[in-house]
N, C-alpha and C positions, 0 to 999 in steps of 0.2 A: 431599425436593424432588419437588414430581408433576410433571409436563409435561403440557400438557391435551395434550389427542390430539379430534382432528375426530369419532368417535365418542361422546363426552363428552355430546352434544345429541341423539344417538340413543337413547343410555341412561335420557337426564331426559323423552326424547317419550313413551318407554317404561312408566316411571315414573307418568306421568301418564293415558297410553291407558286408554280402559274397555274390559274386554272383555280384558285384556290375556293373552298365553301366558307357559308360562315361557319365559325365556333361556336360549339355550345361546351360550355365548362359546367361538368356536373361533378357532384358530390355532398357529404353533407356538411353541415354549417360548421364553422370556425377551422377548416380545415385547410384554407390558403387559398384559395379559387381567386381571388380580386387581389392581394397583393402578387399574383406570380402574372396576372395580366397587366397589371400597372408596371413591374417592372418589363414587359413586354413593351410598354408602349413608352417608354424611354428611347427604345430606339427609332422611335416614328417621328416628324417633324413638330407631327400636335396628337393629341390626346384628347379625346372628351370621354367623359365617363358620366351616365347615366344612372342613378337609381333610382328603382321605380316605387320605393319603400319609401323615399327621403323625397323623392320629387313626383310627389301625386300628381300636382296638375298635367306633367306628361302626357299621362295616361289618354289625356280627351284627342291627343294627336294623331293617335293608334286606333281610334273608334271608328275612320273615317278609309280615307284615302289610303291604300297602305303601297303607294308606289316610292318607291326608294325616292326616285327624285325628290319627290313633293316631302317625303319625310326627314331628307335631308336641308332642305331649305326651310324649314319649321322649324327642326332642333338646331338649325344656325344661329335663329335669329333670337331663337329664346333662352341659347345661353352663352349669344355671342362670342361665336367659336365658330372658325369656316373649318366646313369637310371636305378635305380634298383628296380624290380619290387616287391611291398610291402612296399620300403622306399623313392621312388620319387614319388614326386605329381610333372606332368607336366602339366603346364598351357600355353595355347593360347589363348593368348588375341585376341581381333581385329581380329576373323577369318573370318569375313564377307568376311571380304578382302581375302582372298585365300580359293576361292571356293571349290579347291581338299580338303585340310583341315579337313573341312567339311565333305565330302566323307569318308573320310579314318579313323573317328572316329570308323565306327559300325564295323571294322575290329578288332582296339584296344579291341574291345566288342568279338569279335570272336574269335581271336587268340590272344589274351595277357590280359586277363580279370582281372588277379591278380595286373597291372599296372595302379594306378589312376592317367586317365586323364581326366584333366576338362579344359574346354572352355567356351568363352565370348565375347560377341560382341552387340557393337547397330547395328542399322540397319540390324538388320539381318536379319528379315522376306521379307526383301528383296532379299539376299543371299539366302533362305533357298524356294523361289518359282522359283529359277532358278535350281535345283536338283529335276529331276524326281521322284528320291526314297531317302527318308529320315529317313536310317536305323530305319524302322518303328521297336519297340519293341527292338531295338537295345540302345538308344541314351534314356536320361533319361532330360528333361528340367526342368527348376526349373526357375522363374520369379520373379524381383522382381522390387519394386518402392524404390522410396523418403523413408526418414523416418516417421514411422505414430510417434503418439502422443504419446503414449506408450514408443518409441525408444529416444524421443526428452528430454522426463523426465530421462531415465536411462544417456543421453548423457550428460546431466544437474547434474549426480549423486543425484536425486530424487528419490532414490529406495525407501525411507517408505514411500514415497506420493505415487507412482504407487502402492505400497501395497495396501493399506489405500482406493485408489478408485477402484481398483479391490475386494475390501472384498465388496464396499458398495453397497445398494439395496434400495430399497423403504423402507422396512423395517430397515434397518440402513441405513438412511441416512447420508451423514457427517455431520462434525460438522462445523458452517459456515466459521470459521476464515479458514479451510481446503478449503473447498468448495470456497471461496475467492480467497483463492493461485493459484488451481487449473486453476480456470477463469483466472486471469491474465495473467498466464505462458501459457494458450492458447491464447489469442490475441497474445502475442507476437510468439507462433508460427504458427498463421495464416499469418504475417507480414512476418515471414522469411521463412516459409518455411521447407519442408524437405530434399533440397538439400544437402548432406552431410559437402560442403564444406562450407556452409553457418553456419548450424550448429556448427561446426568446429568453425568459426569462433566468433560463440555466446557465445560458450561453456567456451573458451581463452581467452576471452577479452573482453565479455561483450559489446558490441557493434553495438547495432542496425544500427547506419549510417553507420560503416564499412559493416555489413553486408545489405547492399543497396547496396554500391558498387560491392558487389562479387555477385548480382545477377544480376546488368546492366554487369558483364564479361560475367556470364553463357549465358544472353540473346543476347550477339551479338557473341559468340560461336555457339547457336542453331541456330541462324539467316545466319551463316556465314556456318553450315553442308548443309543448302539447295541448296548450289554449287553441294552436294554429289547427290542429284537426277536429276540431271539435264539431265540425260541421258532419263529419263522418265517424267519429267517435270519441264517447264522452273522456275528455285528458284524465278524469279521477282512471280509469279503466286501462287508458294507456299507462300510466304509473304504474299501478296494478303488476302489467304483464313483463314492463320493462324491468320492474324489481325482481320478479321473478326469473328473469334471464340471465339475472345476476345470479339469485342463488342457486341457477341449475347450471352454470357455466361448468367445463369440464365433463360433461355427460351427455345421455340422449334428452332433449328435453322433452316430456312429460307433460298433456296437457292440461291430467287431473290434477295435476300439483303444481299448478297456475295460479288456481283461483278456485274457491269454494262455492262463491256468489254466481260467474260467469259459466255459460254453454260452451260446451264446445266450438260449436260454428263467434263464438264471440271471441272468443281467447285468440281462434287462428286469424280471423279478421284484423286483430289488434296486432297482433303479431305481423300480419304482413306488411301493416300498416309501416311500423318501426324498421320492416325491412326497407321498403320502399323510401323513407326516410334516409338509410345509410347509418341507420344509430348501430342498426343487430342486423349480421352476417351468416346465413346460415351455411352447415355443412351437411350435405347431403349426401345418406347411405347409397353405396351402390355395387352392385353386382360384380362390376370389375372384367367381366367376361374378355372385353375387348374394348377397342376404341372408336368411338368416343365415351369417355366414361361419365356422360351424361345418359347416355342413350338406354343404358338400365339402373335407375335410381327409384329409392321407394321415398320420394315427399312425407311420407308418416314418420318417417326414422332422420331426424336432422338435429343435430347440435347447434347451438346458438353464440355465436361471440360480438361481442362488442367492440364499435371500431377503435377501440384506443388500449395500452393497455394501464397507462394514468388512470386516467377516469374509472379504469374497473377495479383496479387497487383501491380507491377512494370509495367506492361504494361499497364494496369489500371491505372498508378499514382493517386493509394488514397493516400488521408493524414494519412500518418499512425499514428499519433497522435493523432488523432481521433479513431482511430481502437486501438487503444491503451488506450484511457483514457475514453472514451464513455460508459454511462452506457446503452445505448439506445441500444435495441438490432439490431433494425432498421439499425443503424448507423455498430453498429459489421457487420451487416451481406450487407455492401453496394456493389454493382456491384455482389451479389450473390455468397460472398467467402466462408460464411459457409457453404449453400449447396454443394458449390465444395466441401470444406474442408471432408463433409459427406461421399461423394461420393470416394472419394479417400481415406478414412478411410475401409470404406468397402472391397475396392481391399486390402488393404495394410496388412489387419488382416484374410483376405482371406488362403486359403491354396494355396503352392508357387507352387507347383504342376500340378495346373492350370491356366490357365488363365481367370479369373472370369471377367462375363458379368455385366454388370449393365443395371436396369430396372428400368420403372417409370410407372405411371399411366394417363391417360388423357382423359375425355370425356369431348366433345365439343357438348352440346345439348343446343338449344334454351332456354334460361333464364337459365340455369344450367352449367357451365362451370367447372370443378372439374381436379384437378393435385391434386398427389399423389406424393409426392417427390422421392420416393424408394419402392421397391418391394424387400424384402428377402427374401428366402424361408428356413424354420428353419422345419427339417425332412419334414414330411408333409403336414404341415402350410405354409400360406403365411400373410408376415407377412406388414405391409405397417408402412410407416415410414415419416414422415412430419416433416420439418425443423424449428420448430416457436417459438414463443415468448408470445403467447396471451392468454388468457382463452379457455377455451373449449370451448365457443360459438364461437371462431376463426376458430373451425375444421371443418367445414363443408365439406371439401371434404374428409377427416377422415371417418367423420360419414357415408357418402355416402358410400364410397366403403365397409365400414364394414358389413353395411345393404345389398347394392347388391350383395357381396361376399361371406355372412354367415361368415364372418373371427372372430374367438376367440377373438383378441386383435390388438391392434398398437403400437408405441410408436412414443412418440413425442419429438425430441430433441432440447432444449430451451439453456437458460443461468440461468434455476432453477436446483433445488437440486430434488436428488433421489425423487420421489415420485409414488404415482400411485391411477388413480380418474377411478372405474369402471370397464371400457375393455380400459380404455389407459394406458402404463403405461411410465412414465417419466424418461427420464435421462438427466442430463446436457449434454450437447455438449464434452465437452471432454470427454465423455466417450461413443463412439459409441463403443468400442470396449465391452463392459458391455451389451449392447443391442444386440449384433450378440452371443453371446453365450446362 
């Protein structure tokens, strides 16, 4: 079963571009990169696909010669498959793992340009800091995550419900019995997640407990790649810091309250390490003065989330029956899953193009304490975005930063309906994707 994925139309623009690069498809593992390329190359006359995990001997092909021609007439004959340029799409997966690989992309781009080839691999910004030069202008990346909420309803065959919340506004808001639907089918995919395979399996069979089980597999799989950095940090230590990112979720994370055993300079190592993985997202404080709201960030003040919010319920062992039947928003949002959930709605609806930062807000002043859940910046607005539940006299850090900011508007995303009170303007939770546009 595939689940299209909103990159699907990126891949086929791709496909078609003249002048085109190779692909590099990034992100991290089990997150859909190789089935959303295979069904890409359904529409090509042939297909060959490449791993460089499953097919070592490749590897001696890449050591050598790395002129397209010549690597094309080698991977013909060894696994009997003609490349023909305009009607094969040739896919390498797993290229991390053969670093020439890599290399010998921005050639394909030089001398055989009319030849679509695309590549994929986790861990790869690992791979890709060991390459001096990374056919800069050459080599075209595209990034992607878990499925957002948007991807979750279409995999559900919910097209007139994603219609239906994509038309609404403050102004039309739904109608409740919709608005109801909408909410439920979000708990249940705060519970599962956007792992595809989870999905997958909600989608067939309707089954929350099975799908518990196939995220305790993904979790002692991701647990079990930390053997894979071992070369640059021991995986006892990655665990370590990755458990800890669980228990500080919803906060600033803390490096003393990492780890007893580890230094500082170890904790952040380990940590970057997980980022560069794609497992843990961080959000970074910043100043907000102006745009771009990179441009005044303090790296010591970042919150950490996780890229799924499955996997972090499961690590969390909430009760998901509570997260499921609770009308209490308190309760939906325990261990701080919505604002993950927020936070990785944002990357997910993000253009794939990039690799989109997340930011947050935070003054720490005597009697005044103020967090700003989210910082987007929409043209040249900034625009602040608070996770909540409560009346408007709940905003008070809202109101602050709008006042110190001079900012136009905010919104606030709850478990209510379309509305809008002022300079806030409201949207349910499922629909961050409605609010960034």
């Amino acid at each position: 079963m595939y689940l299209g994925r909103s990159i699907d139309k990126e891949l086929l623009f791709w496909k078609k571009e003249s002048g085109r690069k190779p692909l590099l498809v990034r992100g991290a593992r089990q997150v859909g990169k190789s089935s959303s390329i295979r069904k890409l190359g359904e529409k090509f006359d042939s297909f060959l696909e490449i791993n460089f995990e499953e097919h070592k001997n490749v590897h001696s092909l890449f050591k050598g010669n790395l002129t397209p021609q010549v690597l094309c007439e080698n991977l013909s004959v060894m696994f009997d498959t003609e490349i023909i340029p305009g009607k094969t799409l040739l896919f390498l997966d797993e290229i991390q793992t053969c670093i020439p690989a890599i290399s010998s992309l921005r050639f394909f781009y030089e001398k055989m340009p009319e030849l679509h080839v695309v590549a994929a691999g986790s861990l790869l910004e690992f791979a890709l800091a060991e390459i001096p030069s990374f056919g800069v202008g050459r080599i075209r990346s595209i990034y992607m995550y878990p499925l957002s909420f948007d991807e979750f309803l279409l995999g559900l065959g919910q097209g007139k419900l994603l219609e239906a919340k994509r038309k609404a506004d403050s102004q039309n808001p739904l109608v409740i019995p919709i608005h109801e639907k909408l909410l439920d089918l979000l708990k249940k995919f705060l519970v599962i997640g956007g792992m595809p395979e989870v999905v997958e399996k909600y989608a067939s069979q309707n089954d929350l407990r099975g799908c518990q089980r196939v995220l305790d597999d993904l979790i002692v799989s991701l647990r079990t790649d930390f053997a894979k950095y071992k070369d640059k940090v021991p995986s006892f230590r990655i665990r370590e810091i990755f458990e800890s990112v669980v228990r500080q979720s919803g906060g600033k994370f803390v490096y003393t309250k990492a780890s007893q055993k580890l230094n500082i300079h170890q904790i952040k190592e380990t940590l970057e390490l997980l980022i560069m993985a794609g497992l843990v997202i961080p959000v970074t404080h910043t100043s907000a003065n102006g745009i771009p709201l990179g441009a005044e960030v303090n790296p010591k003040k970042r919150k950490m989330l996780l890229l799924d919010t499955g996997i972090f319920q499961r690590l969390m062992q909430l009760d998901i029956s509570e997260l499921l039947f609770s009308e209490d928003f308190k309760l939906v949002n325990k261990g701080g899953i919505a604002e993950q959930f927020v936070g990785l709605e944002i990357l997910k609806n993000a253009s794939c193009y990039n690799q989109t930062e997340l930011f947050y807000w935070h003054r720490e002043a005597l009697n005044s304490n103020a967090v700003v859940d989210y910082l987007i910046q929409k043209q040249n607005n900034i625009v602040p975005v608070e996770v909540k539940s409560g009346t408007k006299g709940s905003m008070n850090s809202m109101f602050l930063f709008l006042n110190e900011k001079k900012t136009k508007y905010g919104c606030r995303l709850s478990l209510e309906n379309f509305a809008e009170y002022k300079n806030i303007k409201v949207y349910p939770l499922y629909a961050v994707n409605n609010s960034l546009e």
